[in-house]
C-alpha positions as CSV (number, residue, x, y, z in Angstrom):
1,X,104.3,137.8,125.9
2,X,105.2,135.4,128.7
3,X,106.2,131.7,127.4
4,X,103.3,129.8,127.6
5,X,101.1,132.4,128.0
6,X,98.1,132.9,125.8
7,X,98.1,135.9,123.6
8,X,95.6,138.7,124.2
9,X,92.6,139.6,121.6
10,X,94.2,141.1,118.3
11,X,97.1,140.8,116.0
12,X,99.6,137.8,117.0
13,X,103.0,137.4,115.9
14,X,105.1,134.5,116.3
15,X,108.5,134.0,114.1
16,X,107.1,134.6,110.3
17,X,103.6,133.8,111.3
18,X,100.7,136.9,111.3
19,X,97.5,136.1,112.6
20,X,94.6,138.1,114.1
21,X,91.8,136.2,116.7
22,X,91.0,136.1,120.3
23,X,91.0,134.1,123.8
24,X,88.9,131.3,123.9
25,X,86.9,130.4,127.1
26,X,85.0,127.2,128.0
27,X,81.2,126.8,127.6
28,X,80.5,126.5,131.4
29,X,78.6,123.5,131.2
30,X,80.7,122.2,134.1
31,X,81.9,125.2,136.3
32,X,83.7,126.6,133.0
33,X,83.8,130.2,131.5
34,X,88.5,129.3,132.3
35,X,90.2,130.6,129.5
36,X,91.6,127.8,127.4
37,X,92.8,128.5,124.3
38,X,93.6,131.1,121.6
39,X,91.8,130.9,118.3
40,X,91.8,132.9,115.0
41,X,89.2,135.1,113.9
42,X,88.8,132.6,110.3
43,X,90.3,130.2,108.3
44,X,93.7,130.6,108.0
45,X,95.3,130.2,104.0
46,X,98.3,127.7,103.7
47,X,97.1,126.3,107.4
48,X,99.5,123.1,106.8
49,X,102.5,125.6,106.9
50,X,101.4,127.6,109.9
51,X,100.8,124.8,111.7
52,X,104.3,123.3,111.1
53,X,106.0,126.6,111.5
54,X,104.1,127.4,115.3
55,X,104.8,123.5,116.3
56,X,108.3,124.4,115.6
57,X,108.4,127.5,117.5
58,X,106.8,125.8,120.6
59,X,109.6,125.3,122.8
60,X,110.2,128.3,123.0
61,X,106.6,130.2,123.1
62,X,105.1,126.9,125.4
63,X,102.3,127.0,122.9
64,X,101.3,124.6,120.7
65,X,98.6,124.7,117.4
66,X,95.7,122.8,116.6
67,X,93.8,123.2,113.5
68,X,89.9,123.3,114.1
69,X,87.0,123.4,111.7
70,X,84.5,124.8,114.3
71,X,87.0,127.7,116.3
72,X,86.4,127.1,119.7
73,X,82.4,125.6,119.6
74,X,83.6,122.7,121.0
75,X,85.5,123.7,123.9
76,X,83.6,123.2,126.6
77,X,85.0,122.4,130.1
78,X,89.0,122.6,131.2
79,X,90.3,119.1,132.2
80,X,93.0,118.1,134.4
81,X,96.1,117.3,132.2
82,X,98.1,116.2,135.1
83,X,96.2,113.5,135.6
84,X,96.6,112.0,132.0
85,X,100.1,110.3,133.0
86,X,98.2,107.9,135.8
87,X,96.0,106.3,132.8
88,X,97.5,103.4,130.4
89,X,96.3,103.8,127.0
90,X,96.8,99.6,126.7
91,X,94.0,99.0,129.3
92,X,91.7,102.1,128.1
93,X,92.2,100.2,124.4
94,X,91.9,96.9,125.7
95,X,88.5,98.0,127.4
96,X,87.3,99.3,124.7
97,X,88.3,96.2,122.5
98,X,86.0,94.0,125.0
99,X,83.0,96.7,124.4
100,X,82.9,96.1,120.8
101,X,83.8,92.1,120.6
102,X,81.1,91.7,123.4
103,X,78.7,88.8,122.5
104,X,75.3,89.5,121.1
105,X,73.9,86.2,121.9
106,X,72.8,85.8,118.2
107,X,74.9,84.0,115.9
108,X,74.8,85.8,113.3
109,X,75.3,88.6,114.6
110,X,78.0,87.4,116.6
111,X,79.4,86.2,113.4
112,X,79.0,89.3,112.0
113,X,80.8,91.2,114.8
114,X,83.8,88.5,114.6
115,X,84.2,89.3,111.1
116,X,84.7,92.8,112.0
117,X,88.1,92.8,114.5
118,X,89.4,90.0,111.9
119,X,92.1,88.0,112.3
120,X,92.0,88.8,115.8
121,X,89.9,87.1,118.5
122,X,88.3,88.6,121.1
123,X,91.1,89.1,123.0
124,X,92.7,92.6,123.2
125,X,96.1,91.7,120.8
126,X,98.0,94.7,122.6
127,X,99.7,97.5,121.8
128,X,101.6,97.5,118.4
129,X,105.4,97.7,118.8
130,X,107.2,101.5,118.1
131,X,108.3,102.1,114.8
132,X,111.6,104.0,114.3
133,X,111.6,104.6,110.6
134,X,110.9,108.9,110.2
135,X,108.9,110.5,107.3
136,X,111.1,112.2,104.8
137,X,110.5,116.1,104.9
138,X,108.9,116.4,101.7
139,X,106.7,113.3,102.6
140,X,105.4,115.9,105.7
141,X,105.6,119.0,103.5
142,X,103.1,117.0,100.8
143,X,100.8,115.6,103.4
144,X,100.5,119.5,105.0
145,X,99.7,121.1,101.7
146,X,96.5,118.7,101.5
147,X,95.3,120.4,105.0
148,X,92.6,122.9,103.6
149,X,91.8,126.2,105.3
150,X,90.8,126.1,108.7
151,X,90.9,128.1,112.3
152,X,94.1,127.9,114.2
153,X,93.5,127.4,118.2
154,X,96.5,127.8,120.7
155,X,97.0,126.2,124.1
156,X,99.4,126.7,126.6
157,X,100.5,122.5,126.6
158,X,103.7,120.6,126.3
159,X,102.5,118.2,124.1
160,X,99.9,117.7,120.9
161,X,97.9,115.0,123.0
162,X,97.2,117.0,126.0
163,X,95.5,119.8,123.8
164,X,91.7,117.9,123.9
165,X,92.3,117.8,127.9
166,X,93.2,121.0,128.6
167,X,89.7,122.8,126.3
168,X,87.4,120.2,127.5
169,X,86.7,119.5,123.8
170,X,83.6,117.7,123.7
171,X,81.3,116.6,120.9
172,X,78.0,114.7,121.1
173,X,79.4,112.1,119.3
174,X,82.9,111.7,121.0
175,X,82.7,108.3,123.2
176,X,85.1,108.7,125.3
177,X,86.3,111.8,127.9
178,X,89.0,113.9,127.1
179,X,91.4,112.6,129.6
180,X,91.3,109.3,128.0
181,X,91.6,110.5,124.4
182,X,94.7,112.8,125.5
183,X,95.7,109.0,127.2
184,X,96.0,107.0,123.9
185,X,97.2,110.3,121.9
186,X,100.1,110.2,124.1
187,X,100.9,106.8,123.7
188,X,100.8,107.3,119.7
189,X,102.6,110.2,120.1
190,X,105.4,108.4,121.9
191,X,105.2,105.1,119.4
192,X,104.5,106.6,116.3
193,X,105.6,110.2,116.3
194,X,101.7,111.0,115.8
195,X,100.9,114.5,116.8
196,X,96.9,115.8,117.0
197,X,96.8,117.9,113.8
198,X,92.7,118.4,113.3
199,X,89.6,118.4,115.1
200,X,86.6,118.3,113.7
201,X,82.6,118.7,114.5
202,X,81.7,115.1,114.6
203,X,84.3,113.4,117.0
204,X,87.0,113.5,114.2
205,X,90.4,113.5,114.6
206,X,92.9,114.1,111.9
207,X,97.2,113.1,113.0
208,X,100.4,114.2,111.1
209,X,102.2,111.1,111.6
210,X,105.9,111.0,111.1
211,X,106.7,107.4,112.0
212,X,103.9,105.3,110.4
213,X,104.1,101.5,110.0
214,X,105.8,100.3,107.1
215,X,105.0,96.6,106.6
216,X,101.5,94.6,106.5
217,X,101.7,93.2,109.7
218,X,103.3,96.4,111.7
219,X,99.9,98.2,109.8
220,X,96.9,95.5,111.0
221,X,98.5,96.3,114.5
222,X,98.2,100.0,114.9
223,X,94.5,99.2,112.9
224,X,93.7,97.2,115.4
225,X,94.5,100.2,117.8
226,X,92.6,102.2,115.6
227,X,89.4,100.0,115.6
228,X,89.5,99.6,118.9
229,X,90.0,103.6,120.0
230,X,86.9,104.8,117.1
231,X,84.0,105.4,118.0
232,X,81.4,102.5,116.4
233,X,79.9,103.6,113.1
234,X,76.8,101.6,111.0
235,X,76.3,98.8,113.7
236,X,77.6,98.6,116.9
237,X,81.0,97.2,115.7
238,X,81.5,100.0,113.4
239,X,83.9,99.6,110.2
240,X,86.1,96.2,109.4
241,X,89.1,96.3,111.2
242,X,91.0,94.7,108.1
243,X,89.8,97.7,105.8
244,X,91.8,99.9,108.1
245,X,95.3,98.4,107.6
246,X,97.1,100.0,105.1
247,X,100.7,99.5,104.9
């Protein structure tokens, strides 16, 4: 098989790794019916160690593994990764920061919707600063083995974040297009060490994330990233951004 070529339908080995699925095309609901990605047949047992094991064998198959709940369901139009480098994930953040502070023109629900993005005003506070610190390997190994069994999906990318651009994935629920989700992964990816582990059927996305914030404050900064980047949940503000820090 050709680096960075997607395997055919059937049995697929890579390194220690035996799984059995099938090419993955786009819905079509935009030109599609492009072949995309590859994705098992099932759930796949220990999926937290054939993740890690594929990731490591990427550079040299030029493929890279996302774990799915759904196959390939949600896959529904190929996007143009290439054009993910001309957006900034600080102004797609900070945009989405003045959706969700916007006034309401009631007080108290204005008051309501300050006391979500709390102890920060409605001004965007920016990107939080990279953290250096790395994950021990058993801290990684633990937080795989809590990954239950799920399909594994392969696509031919150089990087986690460009995996949502490249199958179109698409949920009714998502907010945001892929391009500009692959935007602010990459941007995580590059700060944090966060690399897209999961999707799931309901806009969710789950990260393995080997360089997280280790003090209070480094933590309500990447939240506020986080608050800003979800989409809004009871209410239009969606949860309290101070729930979300956890150092």
């Amino acid at each position: 098989m050709p680096e960075g070529a997607l395997p055919d339908d059937g049995e697929l080995r890579l390194g220690g790794v035996v799984l059995s699925g099938r090419r993955a095309y786009t819905e079509g609901l935009w030109g599609g019916g492009r072949l995309v990605a590859w994705v098992t047949d099932g759930r796949v047992p220990d999926t937290g160690r054939v993740w890690q094991e594929l990731s490591d064998l990427a550079a040299q198959t030029g493929l890279l593994p996302v774990l799915s709940d759904l196959g390939a369901e949600s896959f529904m139009y190929h996007g143009n990764v290439a054009a993910v480098a001309e957006l900034d994930a600080g102004e797609i953040l900070a945009w989405r920061w003045e959706i969700k502070t916007a006034p309401d023109g009631d007080p108290d629900a204005d008051a309501w919707i300050a006391g979500l993005h709390q102890p920060f005003t409605r001004q965007f506070p920016g990107l939080a600063p990279p953290v250096r610190g790395q994950l021990t390997v058993s801290a990684t190994k633990d937080a795989l083995d809590t990954v239950p069994p799920e399909f594994v999906c392969l696509a031919a990318v150089s990087r986690p974040a460009d995996f949502l651009t490249e199958v179109g994935w698409f949920t009714t629920e998502a907010w945001e297009p892929p391009l500009h989700l692959s935007a602010v992964l990459r941007s995580w990816e590059d700060r944090f060490g966060a690399r897209l582990l999961q999707i799931g059927p309901a806009a969710e996305i789950r990260l393995l994330v080997s360089r997280p914030p280790r003090t209070e404050d480094a933590a309500l900064a990447v939240a506020a990233e986080l608050w800003a980047f979800g989409a809004p949940g009871e209410g239009e503000g969606g949860p309290r951004l101070p729930d979300m820090a956890i150092a």
